[in-house]
C-alpha positions in Angstrom: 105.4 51.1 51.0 107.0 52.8 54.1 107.0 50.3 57.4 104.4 51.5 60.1 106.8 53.1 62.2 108.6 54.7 59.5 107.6 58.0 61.3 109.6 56.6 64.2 112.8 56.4 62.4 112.9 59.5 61.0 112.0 61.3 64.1 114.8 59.4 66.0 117.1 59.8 63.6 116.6 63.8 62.5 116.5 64.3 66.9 120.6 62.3 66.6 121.0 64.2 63.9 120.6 68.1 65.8 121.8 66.6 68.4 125.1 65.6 67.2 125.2 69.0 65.2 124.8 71.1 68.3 126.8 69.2 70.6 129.5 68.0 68.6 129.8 69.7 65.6 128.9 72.9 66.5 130.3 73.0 69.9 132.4 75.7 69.9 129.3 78.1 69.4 127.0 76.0 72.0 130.0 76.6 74.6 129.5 80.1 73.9 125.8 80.8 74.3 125.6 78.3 77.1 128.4 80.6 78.5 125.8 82.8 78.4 122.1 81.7 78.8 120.3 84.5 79.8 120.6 85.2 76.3 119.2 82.6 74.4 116.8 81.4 77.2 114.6 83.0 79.8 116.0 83.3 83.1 112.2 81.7 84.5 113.0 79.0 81.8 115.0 75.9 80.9 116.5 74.5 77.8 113.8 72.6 76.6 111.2 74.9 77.0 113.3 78.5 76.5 110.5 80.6 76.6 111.9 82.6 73.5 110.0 84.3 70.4 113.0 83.3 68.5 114.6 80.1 69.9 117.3 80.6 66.3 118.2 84.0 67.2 121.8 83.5 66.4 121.6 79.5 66.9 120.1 77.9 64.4 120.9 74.2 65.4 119.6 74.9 68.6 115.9 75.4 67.0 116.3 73.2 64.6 117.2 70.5 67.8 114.2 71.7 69.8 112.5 71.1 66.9 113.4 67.8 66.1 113.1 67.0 70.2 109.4 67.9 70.5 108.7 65.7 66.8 110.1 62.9 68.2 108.2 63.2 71.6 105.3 63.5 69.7 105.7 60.7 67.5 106.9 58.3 70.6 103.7 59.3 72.6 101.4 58.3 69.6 103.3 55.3 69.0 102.7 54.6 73.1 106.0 55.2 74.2 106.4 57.4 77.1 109.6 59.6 77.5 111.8 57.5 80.5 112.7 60.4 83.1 114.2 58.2 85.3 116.4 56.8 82.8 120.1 57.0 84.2 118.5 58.4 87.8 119.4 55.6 89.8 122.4 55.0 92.5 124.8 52.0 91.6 
């Protein structure tokens, strides 16, 4: 029997997962479409929310990250966590 927030874990942990592929492992190819974003996102756009057809036109990890961000937002909200945009906002 999985724990109740099962669902949690693997959210969280697929979201590390593209995270660390795109930004780490992959980084050579993320410095080179964020060289040049009008590409892979809409100029009205941001990251998060590209605005694309295709958000894996020629970066996979990128959709598969966006992907795994808006699971794991989903999964936290219906577990009653609430996305922190503060987190990190604050002066010393």
């Amino acid at each position: 029997m999985n724990p109740p927030d099962q669902d949690l874990h693997t959210a969280l942990a697929r979201f590390v997962g593209s995270f660390e592929h795109v930004f780490d492992h992959d980084w050579f190819h993320t410095k080179g479409c964020l060289a040049t974003p009008d590409s892979f996102i809409d100029p009205q756009a941001t990251f998060l929310a590209p605005a694309e057809f295709d958000e894996g036109n020629n970066w996979c990890s990128r959709a598969a990250l966006l992907e795994a961000y808006r699971d794991l937002v989903e999964v936290m909200l219906r577990h009653g966590i609430q996305p922190d945009m503060d987190a990190g906002l604050t002066d010393p």
